[in-house]
Short mmCIF file of the C-alpha atoms (twelve columns), coordinates in Angstrom:
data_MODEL
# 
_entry.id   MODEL 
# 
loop_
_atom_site.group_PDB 
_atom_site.id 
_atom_site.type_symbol 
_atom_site.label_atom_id 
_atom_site.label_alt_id 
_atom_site.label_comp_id 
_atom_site.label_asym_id 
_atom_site.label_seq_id 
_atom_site.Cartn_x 
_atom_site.Cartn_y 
_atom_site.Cartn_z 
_atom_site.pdbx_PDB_model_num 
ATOM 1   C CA . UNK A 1   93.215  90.760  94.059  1 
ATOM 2   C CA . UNK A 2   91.255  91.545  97.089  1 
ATOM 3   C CA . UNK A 3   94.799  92.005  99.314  1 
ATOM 4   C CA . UNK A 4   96.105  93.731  96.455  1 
ATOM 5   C CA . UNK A 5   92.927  96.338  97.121  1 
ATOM 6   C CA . UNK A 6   93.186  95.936  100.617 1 
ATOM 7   C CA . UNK A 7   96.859  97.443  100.499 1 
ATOM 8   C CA . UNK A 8   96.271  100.319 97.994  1 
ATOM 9   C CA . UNK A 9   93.216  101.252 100.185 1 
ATOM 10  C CA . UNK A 10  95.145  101.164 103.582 1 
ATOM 11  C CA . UNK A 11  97.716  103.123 101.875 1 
ATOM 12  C CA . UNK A 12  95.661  105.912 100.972 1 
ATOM 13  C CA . UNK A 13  94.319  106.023 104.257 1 
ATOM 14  C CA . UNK A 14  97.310  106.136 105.938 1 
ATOM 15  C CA . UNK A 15  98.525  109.131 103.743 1 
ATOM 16  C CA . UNK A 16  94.788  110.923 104.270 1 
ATOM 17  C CA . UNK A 17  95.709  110.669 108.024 1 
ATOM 18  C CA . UNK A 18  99.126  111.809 107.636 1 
ATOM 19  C CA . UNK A 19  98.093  114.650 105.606 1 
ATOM 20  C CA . UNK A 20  95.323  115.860 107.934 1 
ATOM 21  C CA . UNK A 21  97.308  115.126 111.204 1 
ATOM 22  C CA . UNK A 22  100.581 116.510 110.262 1 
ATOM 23  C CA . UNK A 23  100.213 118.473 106.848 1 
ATOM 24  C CA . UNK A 24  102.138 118.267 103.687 1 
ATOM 25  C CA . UNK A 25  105.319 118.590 105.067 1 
ATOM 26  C CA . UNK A 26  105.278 115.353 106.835 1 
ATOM 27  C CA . UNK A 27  103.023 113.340 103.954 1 
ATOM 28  C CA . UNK A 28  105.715 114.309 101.104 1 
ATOM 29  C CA . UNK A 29  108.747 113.538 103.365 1 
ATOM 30  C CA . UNK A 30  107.312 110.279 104.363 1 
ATOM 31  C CA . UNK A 31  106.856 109.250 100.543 1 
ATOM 32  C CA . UNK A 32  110.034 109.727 100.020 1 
ATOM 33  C CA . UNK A 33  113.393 111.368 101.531 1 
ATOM 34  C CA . UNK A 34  113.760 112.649 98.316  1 
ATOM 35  C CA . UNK A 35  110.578 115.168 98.461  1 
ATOM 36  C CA . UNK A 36  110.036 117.903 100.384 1 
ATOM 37  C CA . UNK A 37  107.482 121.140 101.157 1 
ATOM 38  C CA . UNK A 38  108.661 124.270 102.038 1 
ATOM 39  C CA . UNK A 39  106.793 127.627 101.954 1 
ATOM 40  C CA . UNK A 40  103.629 125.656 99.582  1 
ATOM 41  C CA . UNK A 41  105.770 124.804 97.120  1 
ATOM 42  C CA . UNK A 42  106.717 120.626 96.676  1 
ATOM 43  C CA . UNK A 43  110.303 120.718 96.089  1 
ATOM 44  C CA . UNK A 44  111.965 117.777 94.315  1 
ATOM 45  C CA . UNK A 45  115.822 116.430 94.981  1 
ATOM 46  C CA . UNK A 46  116.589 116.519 91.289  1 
ATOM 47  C CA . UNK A 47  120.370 114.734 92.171  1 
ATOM 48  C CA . UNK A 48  118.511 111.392 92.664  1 
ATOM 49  C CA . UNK A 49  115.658 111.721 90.167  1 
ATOM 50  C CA . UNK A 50  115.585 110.749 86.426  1 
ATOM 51  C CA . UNK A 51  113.707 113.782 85.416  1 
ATOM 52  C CA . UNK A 52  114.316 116.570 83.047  1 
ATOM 53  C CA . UNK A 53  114.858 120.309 84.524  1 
ATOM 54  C CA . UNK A 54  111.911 121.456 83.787  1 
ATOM 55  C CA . UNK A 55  109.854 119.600 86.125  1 
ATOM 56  C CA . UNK A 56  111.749 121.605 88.750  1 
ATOM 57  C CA . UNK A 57  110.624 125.346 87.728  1 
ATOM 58  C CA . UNK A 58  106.677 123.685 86.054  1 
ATOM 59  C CA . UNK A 59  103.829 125.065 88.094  1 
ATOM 60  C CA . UNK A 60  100.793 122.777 89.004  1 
ATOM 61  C CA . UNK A 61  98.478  125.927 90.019  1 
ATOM 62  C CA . UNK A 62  94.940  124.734 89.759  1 
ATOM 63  C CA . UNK A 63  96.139  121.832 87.733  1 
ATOM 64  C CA . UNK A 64  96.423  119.079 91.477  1 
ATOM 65  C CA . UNK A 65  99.285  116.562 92.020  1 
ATOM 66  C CA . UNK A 66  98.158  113.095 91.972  1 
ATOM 67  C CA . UNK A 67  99.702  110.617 94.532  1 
ATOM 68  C CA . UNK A 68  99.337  107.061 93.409  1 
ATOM 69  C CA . UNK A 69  100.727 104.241 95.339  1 
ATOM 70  C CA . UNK A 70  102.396 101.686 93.926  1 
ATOM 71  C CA . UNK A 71  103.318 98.109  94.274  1 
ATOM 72  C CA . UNK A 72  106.188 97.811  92.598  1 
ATOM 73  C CA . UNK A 73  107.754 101.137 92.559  1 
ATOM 74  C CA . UNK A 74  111.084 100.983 94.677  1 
ATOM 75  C CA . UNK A 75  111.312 104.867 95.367  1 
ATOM 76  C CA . UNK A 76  109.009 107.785 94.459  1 
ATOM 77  C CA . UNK A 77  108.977 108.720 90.453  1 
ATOM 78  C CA . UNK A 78  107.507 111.819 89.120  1 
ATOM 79  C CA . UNK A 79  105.482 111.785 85.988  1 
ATOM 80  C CA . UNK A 80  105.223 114.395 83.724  1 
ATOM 81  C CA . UNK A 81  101.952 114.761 80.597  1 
ATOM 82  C CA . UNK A 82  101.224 118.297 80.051  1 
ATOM 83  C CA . UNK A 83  97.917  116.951 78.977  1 
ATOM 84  C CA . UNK A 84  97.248  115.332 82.289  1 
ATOM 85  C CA . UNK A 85  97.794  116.724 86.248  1 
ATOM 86  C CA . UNK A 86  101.663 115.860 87.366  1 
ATOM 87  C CA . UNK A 87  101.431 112.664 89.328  1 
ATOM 88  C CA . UNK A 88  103.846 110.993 91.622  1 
ATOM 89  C CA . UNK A 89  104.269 107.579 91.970  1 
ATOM 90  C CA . UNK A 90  105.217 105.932 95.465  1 
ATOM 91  C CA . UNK A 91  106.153 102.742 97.034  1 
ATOM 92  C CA . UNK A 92  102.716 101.693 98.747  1 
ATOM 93  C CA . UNK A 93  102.667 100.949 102.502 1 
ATOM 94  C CA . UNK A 94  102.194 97.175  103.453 1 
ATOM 95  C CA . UNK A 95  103.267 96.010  99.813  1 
ATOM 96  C CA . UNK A 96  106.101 94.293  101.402 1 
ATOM 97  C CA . UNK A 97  103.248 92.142  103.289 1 
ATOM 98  C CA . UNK A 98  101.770 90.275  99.862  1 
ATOM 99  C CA . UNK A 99  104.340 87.450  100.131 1 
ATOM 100 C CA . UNK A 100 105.363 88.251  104.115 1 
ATOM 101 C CA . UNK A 101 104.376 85.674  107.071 1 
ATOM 102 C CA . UNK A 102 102.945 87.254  110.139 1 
ATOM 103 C CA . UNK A 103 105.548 87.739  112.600 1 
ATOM 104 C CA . UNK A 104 106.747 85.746  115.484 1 
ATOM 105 C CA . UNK A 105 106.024 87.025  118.529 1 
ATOM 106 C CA . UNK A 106 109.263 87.010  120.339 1 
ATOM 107 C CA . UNK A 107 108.554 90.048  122.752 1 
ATOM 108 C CA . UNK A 108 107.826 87.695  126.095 1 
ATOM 109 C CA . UNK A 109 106.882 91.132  127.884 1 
ATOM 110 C CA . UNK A 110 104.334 91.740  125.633 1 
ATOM 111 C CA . UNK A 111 102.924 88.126  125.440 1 
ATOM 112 C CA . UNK A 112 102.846 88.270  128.838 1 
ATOM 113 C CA . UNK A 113 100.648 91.167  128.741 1 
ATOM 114 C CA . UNK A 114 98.252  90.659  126.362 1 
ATOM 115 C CA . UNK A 115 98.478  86.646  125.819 1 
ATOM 116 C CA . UNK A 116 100.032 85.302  122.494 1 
ATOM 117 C CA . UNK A 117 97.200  85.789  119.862 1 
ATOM 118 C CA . UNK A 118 96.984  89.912  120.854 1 
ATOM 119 C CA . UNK A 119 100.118 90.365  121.063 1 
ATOM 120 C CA . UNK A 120 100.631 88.991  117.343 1 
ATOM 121 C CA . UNK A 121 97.896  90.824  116.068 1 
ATOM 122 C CA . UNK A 122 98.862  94.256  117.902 1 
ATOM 123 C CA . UNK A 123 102.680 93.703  115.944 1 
ATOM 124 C CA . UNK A 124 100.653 92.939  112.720 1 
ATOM 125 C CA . UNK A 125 99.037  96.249  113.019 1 
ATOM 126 C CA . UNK A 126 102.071 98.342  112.094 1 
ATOM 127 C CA . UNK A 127 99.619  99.228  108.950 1 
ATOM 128 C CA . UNK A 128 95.511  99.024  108.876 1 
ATOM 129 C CA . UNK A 129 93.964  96.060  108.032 1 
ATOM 130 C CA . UNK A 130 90.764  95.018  108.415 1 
ATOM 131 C CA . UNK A 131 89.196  91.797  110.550 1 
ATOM 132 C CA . UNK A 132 89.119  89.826  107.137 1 
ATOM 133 C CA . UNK A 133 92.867  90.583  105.678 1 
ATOM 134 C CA . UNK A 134 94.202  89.925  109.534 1 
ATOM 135 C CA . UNK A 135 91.913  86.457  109.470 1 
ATOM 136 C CA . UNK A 136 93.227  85.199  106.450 1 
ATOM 137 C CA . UNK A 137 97.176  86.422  107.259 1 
ATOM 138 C CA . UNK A 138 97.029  84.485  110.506 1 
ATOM 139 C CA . UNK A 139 94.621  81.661  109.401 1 
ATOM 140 C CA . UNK A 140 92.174  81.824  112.328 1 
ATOM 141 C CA . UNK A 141 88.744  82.473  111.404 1 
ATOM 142 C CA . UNK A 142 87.544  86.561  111.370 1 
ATOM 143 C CA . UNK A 143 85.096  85.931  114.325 1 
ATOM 144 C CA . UNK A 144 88.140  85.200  116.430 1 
ATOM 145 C CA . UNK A 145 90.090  87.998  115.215 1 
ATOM 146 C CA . UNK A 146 87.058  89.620  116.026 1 
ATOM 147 C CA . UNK A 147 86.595  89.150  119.578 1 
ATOM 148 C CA . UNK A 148 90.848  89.893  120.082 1 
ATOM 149 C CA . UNK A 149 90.243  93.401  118.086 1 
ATOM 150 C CA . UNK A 150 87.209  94.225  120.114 1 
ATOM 151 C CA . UNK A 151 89.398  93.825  123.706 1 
ATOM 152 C CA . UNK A 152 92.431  95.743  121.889 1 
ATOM 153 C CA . UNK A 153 90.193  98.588  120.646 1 
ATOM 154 C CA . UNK A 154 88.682  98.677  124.327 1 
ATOM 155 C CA . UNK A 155 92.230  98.927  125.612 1 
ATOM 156 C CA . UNK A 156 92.726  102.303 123.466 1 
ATOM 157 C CA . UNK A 157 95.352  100.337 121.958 1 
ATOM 158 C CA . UNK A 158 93.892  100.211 118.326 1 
ATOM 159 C CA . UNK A 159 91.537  102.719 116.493 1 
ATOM 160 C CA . UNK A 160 89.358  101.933 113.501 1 
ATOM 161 C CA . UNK A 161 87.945  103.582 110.726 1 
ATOM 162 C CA . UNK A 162 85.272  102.879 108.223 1 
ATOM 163 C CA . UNK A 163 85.120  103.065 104.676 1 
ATOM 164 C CA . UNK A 164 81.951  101.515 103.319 1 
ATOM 165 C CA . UNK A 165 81.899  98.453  104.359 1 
ATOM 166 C CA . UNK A 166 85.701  97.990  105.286 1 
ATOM 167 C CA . UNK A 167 86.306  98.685  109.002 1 
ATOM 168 C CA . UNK A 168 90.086  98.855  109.349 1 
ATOM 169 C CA . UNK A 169 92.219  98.951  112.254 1 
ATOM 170 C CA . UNK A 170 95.270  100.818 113.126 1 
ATOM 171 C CA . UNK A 171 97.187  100.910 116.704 1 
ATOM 172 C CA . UNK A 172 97.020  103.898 118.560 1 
ATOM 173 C CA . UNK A 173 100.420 105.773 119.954 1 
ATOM 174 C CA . UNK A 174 99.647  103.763 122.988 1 
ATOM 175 C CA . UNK A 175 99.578  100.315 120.739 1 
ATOM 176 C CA . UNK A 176 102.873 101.801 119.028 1 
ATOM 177 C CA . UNK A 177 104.583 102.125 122.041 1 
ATOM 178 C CA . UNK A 178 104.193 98.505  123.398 1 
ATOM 179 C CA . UNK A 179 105.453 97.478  120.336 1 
ATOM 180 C CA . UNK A 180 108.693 98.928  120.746 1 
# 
Protein backbone atom coordinates (compact mmCIF):
# COMPACT_ATOMS: atom_id res chain seq x y z
CA UNK A 1 0.00 0.00 0.00
CA UNK A 2 2.77 2.27 0.92
CA UNK A 3 4.31 2.04 -2.99
CA UNK A 4 0.91 2.28 -4.11
CA UNK A 5 0.98 5.93 -2.10
CA UNK A 6 4.35 6.48 -2.98
CA UNK A 7 3.34 6.46 -6.82
CA UNK A 8 0.08 8.51 -6.61
CA UNK A 9 2.12 11.07 -4.54
CA UNK A 10 5.12 11.26 -7.04
CA UNK A 11 2.59 11.59 -9.65
CA UNK A 12 1.00 14.55 -8.40
CA UNK A 13 4.17 16.07 -7.91
CA UNK A 14 5.39 15.57 -11.08
CA UNK A 15 2.19 17.17 -12.65
CA UNK A 16 2.46 20.26 -9.84
CA UNK A 17 5.95 20.77 -11.43
CA UNK A 18 4.84 20.44 -14.87
CA UNK A 19 2.08 22.76 -14.34
CA UNK A 20 4.13 25.50 -12.65
CA UNK A 21 7.23 25.06 -14.97
CA UNK A 22 5.53 24.84 -18.22
CA UNK A 23 1.71 25.75 -17.74
CA UNK A 24 -1.38 23.97 -18.78
CA UNK A 25 -0.53 23.50 -22.12
CA UNK A 26 2.23 21.15 -21.48
CA UNK A 27 0.47 19.35 -18.15
CA UNK A 28 -2.81 18.43 -20.32
CA UNK A 29 -0.75 17.30 -23.39
CA UNK A 30 1.45 15.20 -21.28
CA UNK A 31 -1.72 13.36 -19.71
CA UNK A 32 -2.71 12.49 -22.69
CA UNK A 33 -2.21 13.17 -26.63
CA UNK A 34 -5.69 13.26 -26.67
CA UNK A 35 -6.08 16.69 -24.52
CA UNK A 36 -5.17 19.86 -25.27
CA UNK A 37 -5.29 23.87 -24.06
CA UNK A 38 -5.66 26.48 -26.30
CA UNK A 39 -6.69 30.11 -25.58
CA UNK A 40 -7.90 28.82 -21.53
CA UNK A 41 -10.13 26.59 -22.72
CA UNK A 42 -9.21 22.41 -22.22
CA UNK A 43 -10.17 21.04 -25.45
CA UNK A 44 -10.99 17.32 -25.70
CA UNK A 45 -10.32 14.93 -29.01
CA UNK A 46 -13.87 13.67 -28.95
CA UNK A 47 -12.84 10.98 -32.10
CA UNK A 48 -11.04 8.82 -29.46
CA UNK A 49 -13.18 9.43 -26.37
CA UNK A 50 -16.33 7.52 -25.20
CA UNK A 51 -18.12 10.61 -24.17
CA UNK A 52 -21.35 12.19 -25.07
CA UNK A 53 -21.31 15.73 -27.04
CA UNK A 54 -22.08 17.60 -24.50
CA UNK A 55 -19.04 17.36 -22.53
CA UNK A 56 -17.48 19.21 -25.47
CA UNK A 57 -19.59 22.65 -25.35
CA UNK A 58 -20.17 22.11 -20.82
CA UNK A 59 -18.44 24.95 -19.04
CA UNK A 60 -16.49 24.27 -15.73
CA UNK A 61 -16.38 28.19 -14.76
CA UNK A 62 -15.84 28.33 -11.06
CA UNK A 63 -16.86 24.74 -10.85
CA UNK A 64 -12.45 23.26 -11.08
CA UNK A 65 -11.38 20.15 -13.08
CA UNK A 66 -10.12 17.46 -10.96
CA UNK A 67 -7.05 15.44 -12.19
CA UNK A 68 -6.84 12.09 -10.52
CA UNK A 69 -4.22 9.64 -11.37
CA UNK A 70 -4.84 6.36 -11.83
CA UNK A 71 -3.38 2.95 -11.66
CA UNK A 72 -5.15 1.18 -13.87
CA UNK A 73 -6.49 3.55 -16.33
CA UNK A 74 -4.81 2.82 -19.83
CA UNK A 75 -5.52 6.39 -21.38
CA UNK A 76 -7.12 9.55 -19.94
CA UNK A 77 -11.18 9.25 -19.33
CA UNK A 78 -13.33 12.15 -18.62
CA UNK A 79 -16.03 11.96 -16.05
CA UNK A 80 -19.01 13.72 -16.12
CA UNK A 81 -21.71 14.33 -12.52
CA UNK A 82 -23.36 17.58 -12.81
CA UNK A 83 -23.55 17.27 -9.10
CA UNK A 84 -19.83 17.02 -8.70
CA UNK A 85 -16.67 19.18 -10.50
CA UNK A 86 -15.74 17.34 -14.06
CA UNK A 87 -12.79 15.15 -13.29
CA UNK A 88 -10.33 13.45 -15.52
CA UNK A 89 -8.88 10.36 -14.94
CA UNK A 90 -5.15 9.56 -16.07
CA UNK A 91 -2.69 6.83 -16.31
CA UNK A 92 -0.37 7.63 -13.17
CA UNK A 93 3.39 8.06 -13.71
CA UNK A 94 5.63 5.15 -12.32
CA UNK A 95 2.51 2.69 -12.17
CA UNK A 96 4.29 0.59 -14.62
CA UNK A 97 7.09 0.25 -11.73
CA UNK A 98 4.68 -1.85 -9.04
CA UNK A 99 5.63 -5.21 -10.62
CA UNK A 100 8.97 -3.73 -12.67
CA UNK A 101 12.71 -4.82 -11.61
CA UNK A 102 15.19 -2.03 -11.43
CA UNK A 103 17.04 -1.83 -14.53
CA UNK A 104 20.29 -3.21 -15.66
CA UNK A 105 22.77 -0.95 -16.04
CA UNK A 106 24.13 -1.61 -19.43
CA UNK A 107 25.41 2.03 -20.23
CA UNK A 108 29.42 1.16 -19.56
CA UNK A 109 30.01 5.06 -20.12
CA UNK A 110 27.97 5.88 -17.46
CA UNK A 111 29.17 3.12 -15.00
CA UNK A 112 32.31 4.25 -15.71
CA UNK A 113 31.45 7.58 -14.54
CA UNK A 114 29.66 7.31 -11.65
CA UNK A 115 30.50 3.51 -10.51
CA UNK A 116 27.70 0.81 -10.82
CA UNK A 117 25.37 1.51 -7.77
CA UNK A 118 24.91 5.54 -9.05
CA UNK A 119 24.62 4.87 -12.14
CA UNK A 120 21.56 2.40 -11.38
CA UNK A 121 20.03 4.65 -9.13
CA UNK A 122 20.47 7.88 -11.48
CA UNK A 123 18.42 5.45 -14.42
CA UNK A 124 15.89 4.58 -11.61
CA UNK A 125 15.21 8.19 -11.19
CA UNK A 126 13.31 8.69 -14.44
CA UNK A 127 10.33 9.46 -11.76
CA UNK A 128 10.76 10.74 -7.87
CA UNK A 129 11.15 8.42 -5.35
CA UNK A 130 12.20 8.76 -2.15
CA UNK A 131 15.46 7.07 -0.17
CA UNK A 132 12.96 4.38 1.25
CA UNK A 133 10.94 3.28 -2.14
CA UNK A 134 14.63 3.32 -4.02
CA UNK A 135 16.00 1.04 -0.82
CA UNK A 136 13.47 -1.41 -1.00
CA UNK A 137 13.39 -1.51 -5.21
CA UNK A 138 17.10 -2.25 -5.18
CA UNK A 139 17.29 -4.21 -1.85
CA UNK A 140 20.23 -2.35 -0.26
CA UNK A 141 19.50 -0.80 2.92
CA UNK A 142 18.20 3.25 2.79
CA UNK A 143 21.43 4.42 4.61
CA UNK A 144 23.32 3.27 1.55
CA UNK A 145 21.03 4.71 -0.85
CA UNK A 146 21.55 7.47 1.29
CA UNK A 147 25.07 8.24 1.09
CA UNK A 148 24.84 7.51 -3.19
CA UNK A 149 21.84 10.27 -3.27
CA UNK A 150 23.77 12.67 -1.15
CA UNK A 151 27.03 12.56 -3.83
CA UNK A 152 24.36 12.65 -6.84
CA UNK A 153 22.46 15.63 -5.36
CA UNK A 154 26.02 17.30 -4.79
CA UNK A 155 26.76 16.61 -8.43
CA UNK A 156 23.55 18.82 -9.46
CA UNK A 157 22.54 15.70 -10.96
CA UNK A 158 19.34 15.08 -8.78
CA UNK A 159 17.02 17.63 -6.97
CA UNK A 160 14.73 16.86 -4.06
CA UNK A 161 11.72 18.04 -2.65
CA UNK A 162 9.91 17.67 0.58
CA UNK A 163 6.55 16.87 1.44
CA UNK A 164 6.15 16.25 5.14
CA UNK A 165 8.17 13.85 5.90
CA UNK A 166 8.80 12.33 2.32
CA UNK A 167 11.96 13.79 0.74
CA UNK A 168 11.83 12.68 -2.89
CA UNK A 169 14.28 12.83 -5.53
CA UNK A 170 14.14 13.63 -9.12
CA UNK A 171 17.24 14.05 -11.70
CA UNK A 172 17.97 17.29 -12.86
CA UNK A 173 18.27 18.13 -16.89
CA UNK A 174 21.87 17.49 -16.22
CA UNK A 175 20.96 13.81 -14.61
CA UNK A 176 18.51 13.46 -17.75
CA UNK A 177 21.03 13.99 -20.09
CA UNK A 178 23.58 11.30 -18.91
CA UNK A 179 20.94 9.06 -19.10
CA UNK A 180 20.48 9.30 -22.64
Amino acid sequence: MARVQSIMEADLAHQARVLAEQGAGALFAGLDRRLGWEDGQLLLSTDDFMIQAPWTDMSIAGRGLVLLPSLFARGAQPLIDPTRPPTIIYPARGSATLSAEPPPVTDDALVRLLGRPRARLLLLLADPASTTELAHRLDVTPGAVSQHLAVLYDAGLLSRTRNGRVVRYARTALGNALCR
